[in-house]
C-alpha positions as CSV (number, residue, x, y, z in Angstrom):
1,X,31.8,136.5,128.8
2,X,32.3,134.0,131.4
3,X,31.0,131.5,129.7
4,X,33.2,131.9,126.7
5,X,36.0,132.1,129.1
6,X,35.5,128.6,130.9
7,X,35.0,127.2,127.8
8,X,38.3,128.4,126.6
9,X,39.7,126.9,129.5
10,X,38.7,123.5,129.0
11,X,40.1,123.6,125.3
12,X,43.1,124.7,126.8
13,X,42.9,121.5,128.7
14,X,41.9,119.2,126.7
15,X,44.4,120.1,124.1
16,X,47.5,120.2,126.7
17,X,46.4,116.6,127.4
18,X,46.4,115.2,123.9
19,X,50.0,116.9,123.6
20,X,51.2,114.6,126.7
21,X,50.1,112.0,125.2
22,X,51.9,112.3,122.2
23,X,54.8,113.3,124.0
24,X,54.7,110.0,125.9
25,X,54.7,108.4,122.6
26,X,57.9,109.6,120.8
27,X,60.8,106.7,120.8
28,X,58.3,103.7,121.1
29,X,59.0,100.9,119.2
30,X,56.6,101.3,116.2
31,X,57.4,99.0,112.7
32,X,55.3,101.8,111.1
33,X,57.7,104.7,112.1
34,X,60.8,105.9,110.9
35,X,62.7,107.0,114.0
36,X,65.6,105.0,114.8
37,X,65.9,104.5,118.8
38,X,69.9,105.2,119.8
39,X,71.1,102.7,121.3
40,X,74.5,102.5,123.8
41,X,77.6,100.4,122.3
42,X,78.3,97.5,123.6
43,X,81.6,96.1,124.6
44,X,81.7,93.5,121.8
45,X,81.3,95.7,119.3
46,X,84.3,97.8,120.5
47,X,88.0,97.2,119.2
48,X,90.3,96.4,121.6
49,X,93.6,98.2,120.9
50,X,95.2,95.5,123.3
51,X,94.7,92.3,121.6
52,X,97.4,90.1,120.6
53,X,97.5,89.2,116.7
54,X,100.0,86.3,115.9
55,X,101.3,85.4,112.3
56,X,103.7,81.9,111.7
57,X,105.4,80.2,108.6
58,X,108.4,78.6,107.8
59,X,111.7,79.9,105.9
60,X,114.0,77.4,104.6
61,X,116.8,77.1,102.1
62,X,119.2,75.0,100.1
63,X,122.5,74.2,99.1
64,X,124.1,75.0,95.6
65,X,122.5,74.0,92.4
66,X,125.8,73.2,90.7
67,X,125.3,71.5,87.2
68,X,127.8,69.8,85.4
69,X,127.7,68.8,82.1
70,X,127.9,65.3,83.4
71,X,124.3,66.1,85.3
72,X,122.8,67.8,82.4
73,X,124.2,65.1,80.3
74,X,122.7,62.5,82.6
75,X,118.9,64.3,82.8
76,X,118.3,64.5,79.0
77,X,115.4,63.0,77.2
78,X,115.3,63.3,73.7
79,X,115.8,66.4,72.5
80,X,115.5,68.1,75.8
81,X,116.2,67.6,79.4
82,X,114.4,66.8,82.9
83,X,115.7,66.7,86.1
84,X,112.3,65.6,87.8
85,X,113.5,62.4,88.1
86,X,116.7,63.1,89.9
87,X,114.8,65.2,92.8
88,X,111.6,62.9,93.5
89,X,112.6,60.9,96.5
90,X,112.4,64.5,98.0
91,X,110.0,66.3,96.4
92,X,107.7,65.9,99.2
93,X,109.6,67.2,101.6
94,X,110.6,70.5,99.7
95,X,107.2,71.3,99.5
96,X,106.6,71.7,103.6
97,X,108.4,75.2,103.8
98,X,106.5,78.3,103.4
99,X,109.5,80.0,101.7
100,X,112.0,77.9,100.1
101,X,115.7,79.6,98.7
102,X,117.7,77.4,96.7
103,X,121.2,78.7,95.7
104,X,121.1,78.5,91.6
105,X,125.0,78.6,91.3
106,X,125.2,78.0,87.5
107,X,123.2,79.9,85.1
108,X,120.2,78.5,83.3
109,X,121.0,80.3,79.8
110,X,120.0,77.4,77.8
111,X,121.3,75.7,74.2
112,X,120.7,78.3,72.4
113,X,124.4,79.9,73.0
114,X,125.6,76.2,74.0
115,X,125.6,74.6,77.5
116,X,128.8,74.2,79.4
117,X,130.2,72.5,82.7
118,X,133.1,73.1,84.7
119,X,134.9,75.9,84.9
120,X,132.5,77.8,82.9
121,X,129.2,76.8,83.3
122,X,125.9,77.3,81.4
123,X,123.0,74.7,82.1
124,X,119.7,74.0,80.5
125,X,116.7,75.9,81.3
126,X,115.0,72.6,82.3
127,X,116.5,72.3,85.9
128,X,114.7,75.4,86.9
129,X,111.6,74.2,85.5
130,X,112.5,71.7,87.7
131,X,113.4,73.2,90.8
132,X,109.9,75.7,91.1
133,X,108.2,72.0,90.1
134,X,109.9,70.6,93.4
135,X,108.8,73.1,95.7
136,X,111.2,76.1,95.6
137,X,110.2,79.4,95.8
138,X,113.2,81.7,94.9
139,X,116.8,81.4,93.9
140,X,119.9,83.3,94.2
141,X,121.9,84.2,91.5
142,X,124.8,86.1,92.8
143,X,127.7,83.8,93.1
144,X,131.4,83.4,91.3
145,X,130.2,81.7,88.6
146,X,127.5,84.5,87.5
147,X,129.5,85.8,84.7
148,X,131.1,82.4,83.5
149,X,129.7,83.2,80.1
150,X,129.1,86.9,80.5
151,X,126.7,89.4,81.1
152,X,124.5,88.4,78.1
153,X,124.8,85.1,79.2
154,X,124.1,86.4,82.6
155,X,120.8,87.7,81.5
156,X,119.5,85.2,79.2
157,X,119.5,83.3,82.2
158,X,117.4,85.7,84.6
159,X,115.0,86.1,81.4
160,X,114.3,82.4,81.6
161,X,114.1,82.5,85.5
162,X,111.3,85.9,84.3
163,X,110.0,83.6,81.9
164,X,108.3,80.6,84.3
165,X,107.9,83.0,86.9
166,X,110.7,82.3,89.0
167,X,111.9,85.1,91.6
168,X,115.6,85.5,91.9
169,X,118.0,88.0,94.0
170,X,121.3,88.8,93.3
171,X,121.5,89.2,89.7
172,X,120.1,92.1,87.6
173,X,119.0,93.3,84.2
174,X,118.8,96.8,85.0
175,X,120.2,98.9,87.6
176,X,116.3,99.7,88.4
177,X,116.0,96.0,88.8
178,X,118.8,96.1,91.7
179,X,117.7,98.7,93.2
180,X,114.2,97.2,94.3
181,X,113.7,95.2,97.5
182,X,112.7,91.5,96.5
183,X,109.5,90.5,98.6
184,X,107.8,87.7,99.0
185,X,104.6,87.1,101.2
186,X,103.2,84.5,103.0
187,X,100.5,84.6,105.7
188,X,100.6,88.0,105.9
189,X,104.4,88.1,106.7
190,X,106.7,89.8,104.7
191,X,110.2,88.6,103.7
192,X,112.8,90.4,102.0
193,X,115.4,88.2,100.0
194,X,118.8,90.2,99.5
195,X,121.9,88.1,97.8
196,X,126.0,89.1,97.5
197,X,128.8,87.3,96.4
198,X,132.5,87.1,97.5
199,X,133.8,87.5,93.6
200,X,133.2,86.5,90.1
201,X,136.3,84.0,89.9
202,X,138.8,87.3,88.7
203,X,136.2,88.1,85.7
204,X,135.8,91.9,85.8
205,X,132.3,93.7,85.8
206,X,131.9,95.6,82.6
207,X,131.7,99.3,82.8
208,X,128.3,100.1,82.8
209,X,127.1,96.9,83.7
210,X,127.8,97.4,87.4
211,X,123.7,96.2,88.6
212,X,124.4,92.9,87.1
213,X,125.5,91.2,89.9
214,X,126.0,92.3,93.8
215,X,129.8,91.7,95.2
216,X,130.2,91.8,98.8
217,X,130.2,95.8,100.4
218,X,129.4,96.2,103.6
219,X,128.2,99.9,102.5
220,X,126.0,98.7,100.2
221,X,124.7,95.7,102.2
222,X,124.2,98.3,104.8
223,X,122.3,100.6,103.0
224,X,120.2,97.5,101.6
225,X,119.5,96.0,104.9
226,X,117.8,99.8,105.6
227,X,115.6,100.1,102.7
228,X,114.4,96.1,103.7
229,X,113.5,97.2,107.3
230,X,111.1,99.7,106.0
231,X,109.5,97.2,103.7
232,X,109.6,93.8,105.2
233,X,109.0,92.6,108.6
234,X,111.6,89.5,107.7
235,X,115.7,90.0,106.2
236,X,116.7,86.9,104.8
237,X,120.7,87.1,103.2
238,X,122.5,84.9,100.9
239,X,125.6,85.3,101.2
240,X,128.3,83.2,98.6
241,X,131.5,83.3,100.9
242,X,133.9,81.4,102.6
243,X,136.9,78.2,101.8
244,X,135.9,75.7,99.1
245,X,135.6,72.2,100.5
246,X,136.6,73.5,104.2
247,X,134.1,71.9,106.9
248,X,134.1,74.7,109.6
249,X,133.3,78.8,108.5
250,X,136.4,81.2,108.6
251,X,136.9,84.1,110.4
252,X,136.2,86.3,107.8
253,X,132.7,84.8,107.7
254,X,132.4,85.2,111.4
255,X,133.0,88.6,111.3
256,X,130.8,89.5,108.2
257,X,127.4,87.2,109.8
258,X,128.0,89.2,112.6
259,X,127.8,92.5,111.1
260,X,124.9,91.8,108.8
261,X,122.9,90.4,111.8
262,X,124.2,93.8,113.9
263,X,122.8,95.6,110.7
264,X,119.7,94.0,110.8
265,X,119.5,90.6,109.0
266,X,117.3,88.0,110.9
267,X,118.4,85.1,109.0
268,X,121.5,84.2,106.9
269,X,121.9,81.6,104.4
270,X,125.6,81.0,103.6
271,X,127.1,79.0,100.2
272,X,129.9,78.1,97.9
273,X,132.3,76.1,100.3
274,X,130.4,72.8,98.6
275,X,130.9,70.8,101.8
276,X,128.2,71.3,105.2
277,X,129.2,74.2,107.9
278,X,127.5,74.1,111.2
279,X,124.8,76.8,111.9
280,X,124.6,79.1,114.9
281,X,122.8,82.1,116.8
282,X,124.0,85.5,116.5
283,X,123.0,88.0,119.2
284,X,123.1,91.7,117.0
285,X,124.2,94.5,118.9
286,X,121.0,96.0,119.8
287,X,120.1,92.5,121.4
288,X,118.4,91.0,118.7
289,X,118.7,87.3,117.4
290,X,120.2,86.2,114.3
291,X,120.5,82.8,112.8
292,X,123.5,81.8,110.2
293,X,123.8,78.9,108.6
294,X,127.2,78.7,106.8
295,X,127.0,76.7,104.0
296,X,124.3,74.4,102.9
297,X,126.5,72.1,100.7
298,X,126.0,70.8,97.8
299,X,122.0,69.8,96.8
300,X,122.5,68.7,93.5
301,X,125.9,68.6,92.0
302,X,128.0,66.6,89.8
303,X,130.9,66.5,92.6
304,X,131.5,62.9,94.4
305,X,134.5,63.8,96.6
306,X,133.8,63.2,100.4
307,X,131.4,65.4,101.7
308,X,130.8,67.2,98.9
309,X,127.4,65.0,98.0
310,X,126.3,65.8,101.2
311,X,123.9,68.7,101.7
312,X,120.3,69.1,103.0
313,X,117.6,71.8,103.9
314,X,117.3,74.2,106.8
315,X,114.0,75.4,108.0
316,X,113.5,77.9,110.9
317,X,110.2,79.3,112.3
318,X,109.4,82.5,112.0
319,X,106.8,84.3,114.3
320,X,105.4,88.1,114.1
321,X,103.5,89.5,116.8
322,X,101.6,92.6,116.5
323,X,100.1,94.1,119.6
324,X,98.1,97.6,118.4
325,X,101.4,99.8,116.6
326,X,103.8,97.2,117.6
327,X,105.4,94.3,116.0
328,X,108.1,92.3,117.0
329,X,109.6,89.3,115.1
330,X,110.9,86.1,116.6
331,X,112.7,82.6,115.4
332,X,112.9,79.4,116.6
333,X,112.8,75.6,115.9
334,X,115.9,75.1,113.4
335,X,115.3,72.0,112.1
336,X,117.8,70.4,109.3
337,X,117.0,67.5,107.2
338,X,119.9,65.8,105.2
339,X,120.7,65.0,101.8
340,X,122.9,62.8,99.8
341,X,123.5,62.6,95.6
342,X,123.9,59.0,94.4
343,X,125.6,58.5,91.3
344,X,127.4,55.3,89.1
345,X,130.4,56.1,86.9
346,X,128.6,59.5,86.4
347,X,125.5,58.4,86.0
348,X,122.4,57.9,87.2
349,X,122.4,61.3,89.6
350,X,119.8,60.5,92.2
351,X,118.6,62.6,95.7
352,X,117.7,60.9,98.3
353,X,116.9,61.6,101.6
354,X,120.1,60.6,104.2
355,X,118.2,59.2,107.0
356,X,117.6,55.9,105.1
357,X,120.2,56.2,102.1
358,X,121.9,52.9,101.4
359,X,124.2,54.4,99.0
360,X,125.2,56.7,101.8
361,X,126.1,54.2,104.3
362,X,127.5,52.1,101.8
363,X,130.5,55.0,101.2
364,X,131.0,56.8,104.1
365,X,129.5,54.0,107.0
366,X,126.5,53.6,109.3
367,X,126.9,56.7,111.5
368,X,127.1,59.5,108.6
369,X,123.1,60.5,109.4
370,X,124.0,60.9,112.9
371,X,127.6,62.5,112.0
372,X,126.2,64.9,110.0
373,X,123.4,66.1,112.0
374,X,125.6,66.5,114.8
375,X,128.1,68.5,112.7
376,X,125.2,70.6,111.8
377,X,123.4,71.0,115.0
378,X,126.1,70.5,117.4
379,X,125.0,73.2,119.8
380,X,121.8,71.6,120.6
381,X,120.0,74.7,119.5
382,X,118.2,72.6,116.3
383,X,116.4,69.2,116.2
């Protein structure tokens, strides 16, 4: 009996030994075995809720796209037209903008219901072939002369502008078209593109064709600027105001800048004067900064009078922070770069950069680059 017993004991022994060992064992590193070892994260691996991400590009736009029939007349080849030729000198510098808004005041409806100059216009599809060739990304269509040949007219065009794949704000074919938020993207930044225009030269909107073109309301833009805030980080307006051929803005302007950039807008781009108007920074009313640029002038035009061949680009920089949930949006660098339209006995339309434009020192003198860029960036706020 007390044999059996010790030799129980020993087993006992033994076999609580062997389980040590094995115990001992567990969560080696072993290629042969399929237990994973946990393992602490490491800081790196981590994402750190407080790190700064920073986005940048470059919004620009452009004067009025006004074509005469002497312009159209000038530009065709054949049986058809190109107006390649007329914006190459500048081509190159169209291009540099992120986002590029060009004001398309005439429509593009094309020969097929006959093209037409001043007072009622109607150009050839070609110059907005042209245009998106040259570097511009989006046009505005609302403007007084959107229904210079009627709505049909008026939609012909935006088909055409659907057609190449040109976005365009201001003029609709549906009322479901007006109702959506135009957005473009670049570098992650979104940019909403809203248009309105004074009037439609004392031409009536059809009843029941109310979405085809947006006429100043400061309820509506209102409403507009809130629907852009939810879905772009960026409100860019064009707005077709002011005094033909008058140098300075008016006071209705004023007043209208300041309550789209108290509403919301970050960036205003003003037409239809056809002569330059100085820029300026608006503070909105919950602090914010707003740039307006009057009016861009002419770009390419059939109009020699002084100043009205005059016109140019602005660019602004556009920067959007995001810190975890926040994002805030800021501007700087204004930057303008003049332009000036050549032409013989009207002929021969031509773009050229101002800066080094013989044909513009030949008419108005040797100072106009540094006239007009002082006109334009007076306030020392642009370079």
């Amino acid at each position: 009996m007390k044999k059996n017993l010790l030799l129980f004991l020993v087993l006992l022994l033994v076999l609580i030994g062997i389980s040590g060992l094995m115990l001992m064992n567990v969560g080696k590193s072993d290629p042969s075995s399929s237990f994973n070892e946990v393992r602490p994260i490491s800081g790196r691996d981590t994402y750190d809720l407080s790190k700064e991400e920073s986005k940048e590009i470059t919004i620009a736009a452009i004067g009025d796209i006004l074509i005469h029939d002497r312009v159209y007349n000038d530009a065709r080849v054949g049986d058809h037209f190109n107006f390649d030729n007329m914006l190459s000198n500048i081509t190159s510098e169209l291009k540099k903008p992120d986002l590029l808004l060009a004001n398309q005041e005439t429509i593009v409806a094309g020969e097929s219901i006959g093209l037409s100059g001043y007072p009622t216009f109607n150009g050839p599809h070609e110059i907005a072939d042209s245009l998106k060739n040259a570097g511009v990304d989006i046009v505005t269509t609302a403007n007084n002369h959107a229904l210079d040949r009627g709505v049909d007219a008026q939609k012909l065009s935006i088909e055409y502008l659907n057609q190449i794949g040109l976005p365009h704000v201001g003029t609709y074919l549906t009322k479901e078209d007006q109702d959506k938020i135009v957005i473009l993207e670049k570098n992650e930044i979104k940019v909403a593109y809203l248009a309105y225009t004074y009037g439609l030269n004392g031409i009536p909107i059809p009843k029941g064709s109310e979405y085809i073109v947006n006429v100043i309301d400061k309820k509506r833009m209102s409403n507009e600027i809130k629907r852009a805030k939810k879905e772009a980080d960026v409100i860019v307006m064009a707005v077709h105001w002011g005094n033909e051929y008058q140098r300075f803005p008016s006071q209705e302007q004023k007043e209208l800048a300041q309550f789209l950039i108290d509403e919301g807008v970050h960036i205003i781009f003003g037409s239809h004067p056809h002569v330059l108007q100085p820029f300026e920074w608006l503070e909105g009313k919950n602090g914010q900064k707003g740039l307006v640029v009057y009016s861009l002038g002419n770009f390419l035009s059939g109009q020699d009078e002084e100043y009205r061949d005059l016109g140019g680009m602005m660019t602004v920089t556009v920067n959007k922070k995001k810190k975890g949930k926040s994002t805030s949006i800021t501007m700087d660098t204004p930057s303008f770069y003049p332009t000036f339209v050549s032409s013989k006995a009207e002929r021969d339309y031509k773009m050229h950069p101002l800066i080094d434009s013989q044909a513009a020192i030949d008419k108005y003198g040797p100072s106009i680059y540094s006239e007009i860029m002082e006109h334009m960036l007076k306030q020392g706020q642009a370079e």
